[in-house]
mmCIF file as gemmi writes it, N, C-alpha and C atoms, coordinates in Angstrom:
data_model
loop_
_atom_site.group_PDB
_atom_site.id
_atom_site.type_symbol
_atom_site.label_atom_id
_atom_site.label_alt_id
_atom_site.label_comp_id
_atom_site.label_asym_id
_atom_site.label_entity_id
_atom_site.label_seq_id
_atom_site.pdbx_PDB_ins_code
_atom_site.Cartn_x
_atom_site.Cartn_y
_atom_site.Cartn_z
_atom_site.occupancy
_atom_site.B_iso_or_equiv
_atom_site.pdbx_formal_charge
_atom_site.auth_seq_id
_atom_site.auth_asym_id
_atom_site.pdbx_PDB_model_num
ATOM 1 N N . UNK Axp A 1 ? 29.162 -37.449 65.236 1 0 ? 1 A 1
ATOM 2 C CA . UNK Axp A 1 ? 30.286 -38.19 64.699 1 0 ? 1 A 1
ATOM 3 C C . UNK Axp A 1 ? 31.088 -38.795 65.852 1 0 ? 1 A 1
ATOM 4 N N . UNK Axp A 2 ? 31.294 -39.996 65.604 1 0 ? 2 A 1
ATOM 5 C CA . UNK Axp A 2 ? 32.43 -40.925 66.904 1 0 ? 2 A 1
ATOM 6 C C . UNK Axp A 2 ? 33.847 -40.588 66.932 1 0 ? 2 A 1
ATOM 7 N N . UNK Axp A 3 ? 34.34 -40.238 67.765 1 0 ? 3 A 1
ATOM 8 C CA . UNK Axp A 3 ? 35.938 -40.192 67.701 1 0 ? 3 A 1
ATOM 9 C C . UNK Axp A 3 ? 36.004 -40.557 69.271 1 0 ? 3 A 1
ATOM 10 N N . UNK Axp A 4 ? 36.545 -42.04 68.972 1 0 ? 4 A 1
ATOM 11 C CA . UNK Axp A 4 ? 36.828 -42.661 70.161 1 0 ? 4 A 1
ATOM 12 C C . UNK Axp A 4 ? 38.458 -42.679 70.527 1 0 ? 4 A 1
ATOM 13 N N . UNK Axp A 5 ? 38.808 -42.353 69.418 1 0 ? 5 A 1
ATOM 14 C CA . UNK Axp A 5 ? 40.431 -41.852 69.967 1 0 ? 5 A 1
ATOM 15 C C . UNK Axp A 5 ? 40.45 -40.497 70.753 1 0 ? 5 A 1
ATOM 16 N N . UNK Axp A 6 ? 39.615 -39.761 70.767 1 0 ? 6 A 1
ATOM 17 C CA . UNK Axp A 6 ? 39.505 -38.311 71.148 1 0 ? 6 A 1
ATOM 18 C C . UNK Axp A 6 ? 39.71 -38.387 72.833 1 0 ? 6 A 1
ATOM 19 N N . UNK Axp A 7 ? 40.766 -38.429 73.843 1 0 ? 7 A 1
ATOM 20 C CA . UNK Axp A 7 ? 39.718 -38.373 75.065 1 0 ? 7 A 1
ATOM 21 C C . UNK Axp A 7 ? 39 -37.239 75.539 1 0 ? 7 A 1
ATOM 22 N N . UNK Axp A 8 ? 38.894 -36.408 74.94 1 0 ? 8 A 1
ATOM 23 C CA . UNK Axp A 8 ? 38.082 -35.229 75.533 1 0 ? 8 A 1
ATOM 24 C C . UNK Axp A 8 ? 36.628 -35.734 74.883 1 0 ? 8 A 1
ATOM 25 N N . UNK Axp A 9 ? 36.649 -36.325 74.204 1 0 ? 9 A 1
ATOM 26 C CA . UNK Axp A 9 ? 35.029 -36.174 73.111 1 0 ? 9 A 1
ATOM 27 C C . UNK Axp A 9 ? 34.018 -36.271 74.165 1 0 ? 9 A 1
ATOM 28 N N . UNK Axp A 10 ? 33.072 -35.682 74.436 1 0 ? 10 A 1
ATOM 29 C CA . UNK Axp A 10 ? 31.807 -35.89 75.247 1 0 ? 10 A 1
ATOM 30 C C . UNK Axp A 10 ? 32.292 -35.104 76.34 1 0 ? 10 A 1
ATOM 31 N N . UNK Axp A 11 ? 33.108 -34.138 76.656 1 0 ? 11 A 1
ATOM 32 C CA . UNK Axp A 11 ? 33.884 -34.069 77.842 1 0 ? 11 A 1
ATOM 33 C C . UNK Axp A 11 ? 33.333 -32.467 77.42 1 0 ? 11 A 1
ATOM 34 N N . UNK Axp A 12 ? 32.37 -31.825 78.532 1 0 ? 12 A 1
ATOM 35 C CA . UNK Axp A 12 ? 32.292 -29.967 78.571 1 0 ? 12 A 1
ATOM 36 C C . UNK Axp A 12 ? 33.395 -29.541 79.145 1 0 ? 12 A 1
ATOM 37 N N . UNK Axp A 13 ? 33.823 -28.092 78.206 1 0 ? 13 A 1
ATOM 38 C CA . UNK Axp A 13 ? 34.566 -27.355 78.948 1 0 ? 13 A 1
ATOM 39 C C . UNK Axp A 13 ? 34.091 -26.867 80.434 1 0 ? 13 A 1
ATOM 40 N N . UNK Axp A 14 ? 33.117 -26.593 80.534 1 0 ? 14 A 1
ATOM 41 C CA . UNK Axp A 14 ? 32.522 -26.369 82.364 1 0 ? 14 A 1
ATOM 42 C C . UNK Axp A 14 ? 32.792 -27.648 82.997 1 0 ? 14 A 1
ATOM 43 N N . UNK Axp A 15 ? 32.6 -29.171 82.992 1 0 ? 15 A 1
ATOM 44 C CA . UNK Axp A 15 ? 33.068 -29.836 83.428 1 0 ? 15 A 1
ATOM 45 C C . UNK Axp A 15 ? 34.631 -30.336 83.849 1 0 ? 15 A 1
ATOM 46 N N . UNK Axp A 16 ? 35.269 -29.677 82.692 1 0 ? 16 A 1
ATOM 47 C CA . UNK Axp A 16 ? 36.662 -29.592 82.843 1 0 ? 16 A 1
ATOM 48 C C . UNK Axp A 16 ? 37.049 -28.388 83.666 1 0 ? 16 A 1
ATOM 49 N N . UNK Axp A 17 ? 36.589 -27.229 83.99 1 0 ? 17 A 1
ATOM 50 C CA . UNK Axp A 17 ? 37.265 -26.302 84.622 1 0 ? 17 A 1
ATOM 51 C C . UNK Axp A 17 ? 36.42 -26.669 86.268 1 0 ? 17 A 1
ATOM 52 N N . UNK Axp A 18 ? 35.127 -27.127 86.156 1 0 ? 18 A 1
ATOM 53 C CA . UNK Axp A 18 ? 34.968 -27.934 87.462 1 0 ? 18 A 1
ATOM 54 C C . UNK Axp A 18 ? 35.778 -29.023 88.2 1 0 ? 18 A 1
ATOM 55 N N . UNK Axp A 19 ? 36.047 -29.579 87.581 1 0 ? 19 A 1
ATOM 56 C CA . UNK Axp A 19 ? 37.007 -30.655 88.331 1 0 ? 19 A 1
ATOM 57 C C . UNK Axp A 19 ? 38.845 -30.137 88.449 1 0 ? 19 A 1
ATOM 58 N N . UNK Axp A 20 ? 38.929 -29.544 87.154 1 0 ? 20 A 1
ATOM 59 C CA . UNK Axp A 20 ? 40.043 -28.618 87.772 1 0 ? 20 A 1
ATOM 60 C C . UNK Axp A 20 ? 40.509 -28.158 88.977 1 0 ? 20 A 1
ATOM 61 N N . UNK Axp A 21 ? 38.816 -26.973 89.084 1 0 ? 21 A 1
ATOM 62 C CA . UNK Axp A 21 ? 39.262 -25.943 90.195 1 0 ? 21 A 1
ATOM 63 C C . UNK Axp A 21 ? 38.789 -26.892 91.883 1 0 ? 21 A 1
ATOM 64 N N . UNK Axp A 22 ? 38.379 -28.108 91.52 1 0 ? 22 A 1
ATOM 65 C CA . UNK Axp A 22 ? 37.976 -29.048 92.672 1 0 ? 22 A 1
ATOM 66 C C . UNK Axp A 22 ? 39.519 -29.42 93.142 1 0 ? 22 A 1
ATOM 67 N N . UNK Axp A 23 ? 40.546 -29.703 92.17 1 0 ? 23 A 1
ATOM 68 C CA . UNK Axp A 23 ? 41.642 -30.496 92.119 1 0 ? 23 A 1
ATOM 69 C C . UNK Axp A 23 ? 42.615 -29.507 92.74 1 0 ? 23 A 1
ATOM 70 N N . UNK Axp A 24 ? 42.574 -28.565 92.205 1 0 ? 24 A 1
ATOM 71 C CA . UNK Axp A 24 ? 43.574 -27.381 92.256 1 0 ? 24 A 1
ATOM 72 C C . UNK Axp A 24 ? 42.793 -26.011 92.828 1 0 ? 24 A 1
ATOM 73 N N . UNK Axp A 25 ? 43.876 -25.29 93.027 1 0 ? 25 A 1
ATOM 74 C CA . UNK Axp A 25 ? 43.459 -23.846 93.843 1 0 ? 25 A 1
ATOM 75 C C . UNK Axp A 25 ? 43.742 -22.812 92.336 1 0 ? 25 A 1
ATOM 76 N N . UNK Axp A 26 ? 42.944 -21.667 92.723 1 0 ? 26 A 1
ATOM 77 C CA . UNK Axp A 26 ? 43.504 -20.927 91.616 1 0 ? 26 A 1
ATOM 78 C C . UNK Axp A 26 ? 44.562 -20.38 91.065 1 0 ? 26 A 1
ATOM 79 N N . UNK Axp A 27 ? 45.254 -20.31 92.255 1 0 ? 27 A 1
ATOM 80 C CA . UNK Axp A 27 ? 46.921 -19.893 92.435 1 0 ? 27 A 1
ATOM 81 C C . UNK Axp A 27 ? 47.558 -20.676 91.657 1 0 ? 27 A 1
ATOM 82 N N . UNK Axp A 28 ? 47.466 -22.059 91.627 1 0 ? 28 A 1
ATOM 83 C CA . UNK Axp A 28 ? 48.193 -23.174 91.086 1 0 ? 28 A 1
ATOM 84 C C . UNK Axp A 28 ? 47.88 -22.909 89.483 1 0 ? 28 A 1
ATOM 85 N N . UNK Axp A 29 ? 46.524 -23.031 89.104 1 0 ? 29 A 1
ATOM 86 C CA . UNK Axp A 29 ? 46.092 -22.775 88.117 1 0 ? 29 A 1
ATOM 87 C C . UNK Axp A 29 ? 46.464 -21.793 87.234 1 0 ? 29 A 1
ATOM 88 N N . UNK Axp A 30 ? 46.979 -20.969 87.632 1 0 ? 30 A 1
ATOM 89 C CA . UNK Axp A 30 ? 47.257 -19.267 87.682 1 0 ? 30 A 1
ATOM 90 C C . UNK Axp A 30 ? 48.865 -19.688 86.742 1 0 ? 30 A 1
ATOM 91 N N . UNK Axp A 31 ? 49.878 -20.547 88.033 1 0 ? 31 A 1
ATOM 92 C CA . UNK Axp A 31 ? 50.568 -20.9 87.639 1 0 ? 31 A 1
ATOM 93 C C . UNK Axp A 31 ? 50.81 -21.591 86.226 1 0 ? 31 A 1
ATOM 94 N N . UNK Axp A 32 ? 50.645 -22.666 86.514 1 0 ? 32 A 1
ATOM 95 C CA . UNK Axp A 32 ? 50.156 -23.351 85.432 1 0 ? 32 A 1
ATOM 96 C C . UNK Axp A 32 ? 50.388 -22.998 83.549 1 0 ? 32 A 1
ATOM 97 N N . UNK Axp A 33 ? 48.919 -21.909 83.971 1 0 ? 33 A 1
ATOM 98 C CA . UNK Axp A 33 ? 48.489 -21.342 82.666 1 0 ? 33 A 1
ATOM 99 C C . UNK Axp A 33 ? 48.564 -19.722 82.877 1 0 ? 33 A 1
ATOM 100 N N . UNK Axp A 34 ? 49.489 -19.368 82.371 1 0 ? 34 A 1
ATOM 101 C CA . UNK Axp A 34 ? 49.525 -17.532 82.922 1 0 ? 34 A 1
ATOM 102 C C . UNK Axp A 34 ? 48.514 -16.721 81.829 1 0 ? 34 A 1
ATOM 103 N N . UNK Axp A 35 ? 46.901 -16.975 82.524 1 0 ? 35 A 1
ATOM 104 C CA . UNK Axp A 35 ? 46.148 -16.211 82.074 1 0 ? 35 A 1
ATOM 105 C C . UNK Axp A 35 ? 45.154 -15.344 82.959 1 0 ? 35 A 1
ATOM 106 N N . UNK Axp A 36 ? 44.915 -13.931 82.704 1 0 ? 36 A 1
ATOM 107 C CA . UNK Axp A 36 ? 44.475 -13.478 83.761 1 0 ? 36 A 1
ATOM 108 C C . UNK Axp A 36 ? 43.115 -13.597 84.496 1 0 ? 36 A 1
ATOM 109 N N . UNK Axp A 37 ? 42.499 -14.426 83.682 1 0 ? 37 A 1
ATOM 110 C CA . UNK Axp A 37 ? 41.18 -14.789 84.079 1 0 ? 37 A 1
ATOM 111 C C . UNK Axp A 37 ? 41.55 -15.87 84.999 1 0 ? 37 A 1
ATOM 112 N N . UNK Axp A 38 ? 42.747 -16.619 85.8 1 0 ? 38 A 1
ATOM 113 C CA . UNK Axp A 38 ? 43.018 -17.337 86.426 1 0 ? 38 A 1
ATOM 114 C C . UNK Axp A 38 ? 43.496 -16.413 87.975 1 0 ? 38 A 1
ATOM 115 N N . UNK Axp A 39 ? 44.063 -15.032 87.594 1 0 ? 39 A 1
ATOM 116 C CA . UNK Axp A 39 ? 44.794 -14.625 88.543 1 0 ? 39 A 1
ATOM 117 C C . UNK Axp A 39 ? 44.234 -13.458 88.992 1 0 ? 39 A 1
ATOM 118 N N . UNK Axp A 40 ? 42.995 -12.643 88.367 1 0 ? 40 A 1
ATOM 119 C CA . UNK Axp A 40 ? 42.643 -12.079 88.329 1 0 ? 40 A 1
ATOM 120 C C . UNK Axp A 40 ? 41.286 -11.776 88.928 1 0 ? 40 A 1
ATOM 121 N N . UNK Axp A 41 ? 40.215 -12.24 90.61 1 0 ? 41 A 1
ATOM 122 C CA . UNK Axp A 41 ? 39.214 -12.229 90.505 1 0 ? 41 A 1
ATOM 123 C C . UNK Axp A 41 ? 38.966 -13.682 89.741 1 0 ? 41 A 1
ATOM 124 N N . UNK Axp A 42 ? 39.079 -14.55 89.961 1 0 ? 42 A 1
ATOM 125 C CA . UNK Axp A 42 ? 39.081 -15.736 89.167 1 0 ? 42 A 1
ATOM 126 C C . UNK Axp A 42 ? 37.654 -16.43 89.424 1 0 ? 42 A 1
ATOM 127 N N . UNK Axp A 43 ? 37.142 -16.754 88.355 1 0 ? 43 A 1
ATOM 128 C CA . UNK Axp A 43 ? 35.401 -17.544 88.859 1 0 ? 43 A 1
ATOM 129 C C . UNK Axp A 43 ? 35.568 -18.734 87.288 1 0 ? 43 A 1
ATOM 130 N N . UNK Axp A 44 ? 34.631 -19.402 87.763 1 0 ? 44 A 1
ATOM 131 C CA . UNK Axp A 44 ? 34.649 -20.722 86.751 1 0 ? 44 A 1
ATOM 132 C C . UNK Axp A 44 ? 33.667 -19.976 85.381 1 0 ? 44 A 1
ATOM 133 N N . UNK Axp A 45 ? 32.859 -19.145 85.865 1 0 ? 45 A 1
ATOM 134 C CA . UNK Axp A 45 ? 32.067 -18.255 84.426 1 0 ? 45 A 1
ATOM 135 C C . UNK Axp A 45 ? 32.58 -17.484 83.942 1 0 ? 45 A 1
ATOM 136 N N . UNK Axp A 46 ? 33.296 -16.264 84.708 1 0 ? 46 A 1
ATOM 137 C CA . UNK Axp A 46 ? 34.642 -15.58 83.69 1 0 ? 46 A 1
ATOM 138 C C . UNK Axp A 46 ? 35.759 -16.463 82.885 1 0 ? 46 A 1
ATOM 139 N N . UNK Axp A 47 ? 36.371 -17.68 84.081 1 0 ? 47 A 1
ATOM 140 C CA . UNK Axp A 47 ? 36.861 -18.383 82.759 1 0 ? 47 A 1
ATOM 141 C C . UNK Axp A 47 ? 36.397 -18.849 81.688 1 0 ? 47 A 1
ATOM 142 N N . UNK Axp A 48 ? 35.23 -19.364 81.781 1 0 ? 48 A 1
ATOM 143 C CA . UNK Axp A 48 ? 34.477 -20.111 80.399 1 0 ? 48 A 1
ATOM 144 C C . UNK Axp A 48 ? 34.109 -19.049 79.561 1 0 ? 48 A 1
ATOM 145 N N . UNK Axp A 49 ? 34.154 -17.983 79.812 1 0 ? 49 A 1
ATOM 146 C CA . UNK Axp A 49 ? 34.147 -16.691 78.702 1 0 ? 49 A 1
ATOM 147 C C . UNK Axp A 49 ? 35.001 -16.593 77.865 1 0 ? 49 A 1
ATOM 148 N N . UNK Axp A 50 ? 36.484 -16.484 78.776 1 0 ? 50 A 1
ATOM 149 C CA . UNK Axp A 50 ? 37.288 -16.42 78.023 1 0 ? 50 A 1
ATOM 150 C C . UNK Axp A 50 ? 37.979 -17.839 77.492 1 0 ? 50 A 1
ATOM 151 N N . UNK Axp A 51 ? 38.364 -18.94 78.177 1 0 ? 51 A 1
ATOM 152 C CA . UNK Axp A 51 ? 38.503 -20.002 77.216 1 0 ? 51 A 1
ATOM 153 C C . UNK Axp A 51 ? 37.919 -20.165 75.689 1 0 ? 51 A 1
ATOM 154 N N . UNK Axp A 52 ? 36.427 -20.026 75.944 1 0 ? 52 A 1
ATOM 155 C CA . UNK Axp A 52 ? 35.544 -20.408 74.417 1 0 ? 52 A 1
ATOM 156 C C . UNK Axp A 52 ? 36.208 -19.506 73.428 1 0 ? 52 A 1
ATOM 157 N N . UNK Axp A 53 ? 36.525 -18.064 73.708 1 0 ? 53 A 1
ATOM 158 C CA . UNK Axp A 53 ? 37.469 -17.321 72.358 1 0 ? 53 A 1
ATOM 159 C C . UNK Axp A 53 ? 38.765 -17.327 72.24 1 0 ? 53 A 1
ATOM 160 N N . UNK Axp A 54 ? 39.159 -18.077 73.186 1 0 ? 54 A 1
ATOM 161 C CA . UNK Axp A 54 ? 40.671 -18.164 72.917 1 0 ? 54 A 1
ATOM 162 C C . UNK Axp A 54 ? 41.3 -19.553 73.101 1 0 ? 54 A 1
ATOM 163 N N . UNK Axp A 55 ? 41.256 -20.216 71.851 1 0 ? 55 A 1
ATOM 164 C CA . UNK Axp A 55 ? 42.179 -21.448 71.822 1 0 ? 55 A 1
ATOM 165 C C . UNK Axp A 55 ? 42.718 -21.878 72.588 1 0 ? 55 A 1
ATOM 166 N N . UNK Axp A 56 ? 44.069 -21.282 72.11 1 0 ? 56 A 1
ATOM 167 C CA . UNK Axp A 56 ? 45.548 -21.469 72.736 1 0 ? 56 A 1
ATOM 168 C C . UNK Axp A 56 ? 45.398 -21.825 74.427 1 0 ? 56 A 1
ATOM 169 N N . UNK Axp A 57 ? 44.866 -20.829 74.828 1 0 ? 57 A 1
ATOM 170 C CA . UNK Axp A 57 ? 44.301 -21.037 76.696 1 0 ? 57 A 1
ATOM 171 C C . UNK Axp A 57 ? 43.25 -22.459 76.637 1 0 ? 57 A 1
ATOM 172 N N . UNK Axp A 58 ? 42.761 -22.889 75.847 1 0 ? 58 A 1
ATOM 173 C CA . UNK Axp A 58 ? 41.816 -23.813 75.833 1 0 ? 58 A 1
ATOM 174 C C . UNK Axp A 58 ? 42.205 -24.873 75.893 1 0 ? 58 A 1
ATOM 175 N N . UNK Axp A 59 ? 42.862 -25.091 75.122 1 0 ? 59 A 1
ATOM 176 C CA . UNK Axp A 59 ? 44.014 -26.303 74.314 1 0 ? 59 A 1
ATOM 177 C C . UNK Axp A 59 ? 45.09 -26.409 76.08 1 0 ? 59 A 1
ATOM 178 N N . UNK Axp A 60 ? 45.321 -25.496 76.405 1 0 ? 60 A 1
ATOM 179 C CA . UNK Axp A 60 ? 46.006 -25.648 77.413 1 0 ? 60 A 1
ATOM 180 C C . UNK Axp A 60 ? 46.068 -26.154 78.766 1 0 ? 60 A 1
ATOM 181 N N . UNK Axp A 61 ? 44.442 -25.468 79.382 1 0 ? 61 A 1
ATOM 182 C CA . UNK Axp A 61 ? 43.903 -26.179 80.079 1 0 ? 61 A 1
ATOM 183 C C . UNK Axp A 61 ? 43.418 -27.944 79.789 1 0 ? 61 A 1
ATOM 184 N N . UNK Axp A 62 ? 42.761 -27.866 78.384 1 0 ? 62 A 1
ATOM 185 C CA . UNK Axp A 62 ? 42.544 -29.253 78.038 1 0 ? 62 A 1
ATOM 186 C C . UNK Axp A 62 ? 43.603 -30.397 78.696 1 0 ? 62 A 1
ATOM 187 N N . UNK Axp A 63 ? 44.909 -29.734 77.953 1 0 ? 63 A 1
ATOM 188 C CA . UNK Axp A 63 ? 46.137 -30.41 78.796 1 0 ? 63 A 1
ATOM 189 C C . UNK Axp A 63 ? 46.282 -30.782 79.682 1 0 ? 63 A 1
ATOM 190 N N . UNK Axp A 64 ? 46.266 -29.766 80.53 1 0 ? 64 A 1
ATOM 191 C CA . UNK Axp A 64 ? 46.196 -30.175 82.235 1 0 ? 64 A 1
ATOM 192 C C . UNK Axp A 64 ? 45.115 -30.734 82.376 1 0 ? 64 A 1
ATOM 193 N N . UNK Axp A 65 ? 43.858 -30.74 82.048 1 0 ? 65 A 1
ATOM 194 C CA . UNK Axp A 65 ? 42.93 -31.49 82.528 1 0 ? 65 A 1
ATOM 195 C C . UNK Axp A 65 ? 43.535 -33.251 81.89 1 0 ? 65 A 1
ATOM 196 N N . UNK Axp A 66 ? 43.598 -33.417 81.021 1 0 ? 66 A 1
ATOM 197 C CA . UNK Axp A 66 ? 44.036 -34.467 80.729 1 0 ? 66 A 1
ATOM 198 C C . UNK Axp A 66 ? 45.463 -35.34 81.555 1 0 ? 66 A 1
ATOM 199 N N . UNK Axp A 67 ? 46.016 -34.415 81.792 1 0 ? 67 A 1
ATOM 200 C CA . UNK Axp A 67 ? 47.549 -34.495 82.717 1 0 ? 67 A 1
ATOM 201 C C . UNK Axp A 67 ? 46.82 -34.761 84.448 1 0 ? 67 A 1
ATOM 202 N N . UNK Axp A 68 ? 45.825 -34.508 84.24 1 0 ? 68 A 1
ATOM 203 C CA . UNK Axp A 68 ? 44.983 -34.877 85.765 1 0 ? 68 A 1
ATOM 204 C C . UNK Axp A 68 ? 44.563 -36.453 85.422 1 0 ? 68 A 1
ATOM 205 N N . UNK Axp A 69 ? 43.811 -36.448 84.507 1 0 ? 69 A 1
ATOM 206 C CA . UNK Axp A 69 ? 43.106 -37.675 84.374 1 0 ? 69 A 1
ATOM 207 C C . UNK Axp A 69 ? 43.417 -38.503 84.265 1 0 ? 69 A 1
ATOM 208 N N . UNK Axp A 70 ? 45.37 -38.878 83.757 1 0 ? 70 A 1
ATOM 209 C CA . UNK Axp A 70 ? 46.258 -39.726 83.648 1 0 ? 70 A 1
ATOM 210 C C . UNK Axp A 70 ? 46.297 -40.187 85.02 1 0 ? 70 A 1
ATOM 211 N N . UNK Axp A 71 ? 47.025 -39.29 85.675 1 0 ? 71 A 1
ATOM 212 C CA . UNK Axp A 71 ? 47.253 -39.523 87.08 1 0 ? 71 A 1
ATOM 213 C C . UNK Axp A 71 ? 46.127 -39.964 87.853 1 0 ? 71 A 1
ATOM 214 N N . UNK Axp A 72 ? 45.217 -40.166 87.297 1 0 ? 72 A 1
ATOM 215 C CA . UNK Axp A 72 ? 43.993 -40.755 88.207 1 0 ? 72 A 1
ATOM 216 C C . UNK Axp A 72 ? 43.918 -42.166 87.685 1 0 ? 72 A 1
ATOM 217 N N . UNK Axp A 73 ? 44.469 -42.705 86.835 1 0 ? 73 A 1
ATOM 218 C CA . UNK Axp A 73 ? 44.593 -44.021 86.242 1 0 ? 73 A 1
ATOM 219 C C . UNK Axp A 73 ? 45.639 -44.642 86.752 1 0 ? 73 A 1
């Protein structure tokens, strides 16, 4: 299904926490989003564990990733 209003559509969560953690340090990240898979031993596969079951953290990062991608325009 097309949703060209979407900007995430076609967009992986692993691709998004890749360019993230390219952009940013984890500390920042940490900041950011106070979740402990950020502050905690932090790796891009423990996060994608926990992002996929938890929304709210998902939706959040989405944000910031999007709040990146502005600023690159």
């Amino acid at each position: 299904m097309e949703q060209p209003n979407n900007p995430l559509h076609g967009v992986k969560l692993t691709d998004i926490m890749g360019e993230l953690t390219k952009e940013y340090s984890w500390d920042y990240l940490a900041n950011q989003i106070n979740i402990t898979c950020f502050k905690s031993n932090p790796s891009i596969k423990s996060s994608l564990k926990f992002l996929r079951k938890t929304p709210w953290a998902r939706e959040k990062v989405e944000q910031l990733y999007l709040h990146l991608k502005s600023k690159e325009n």
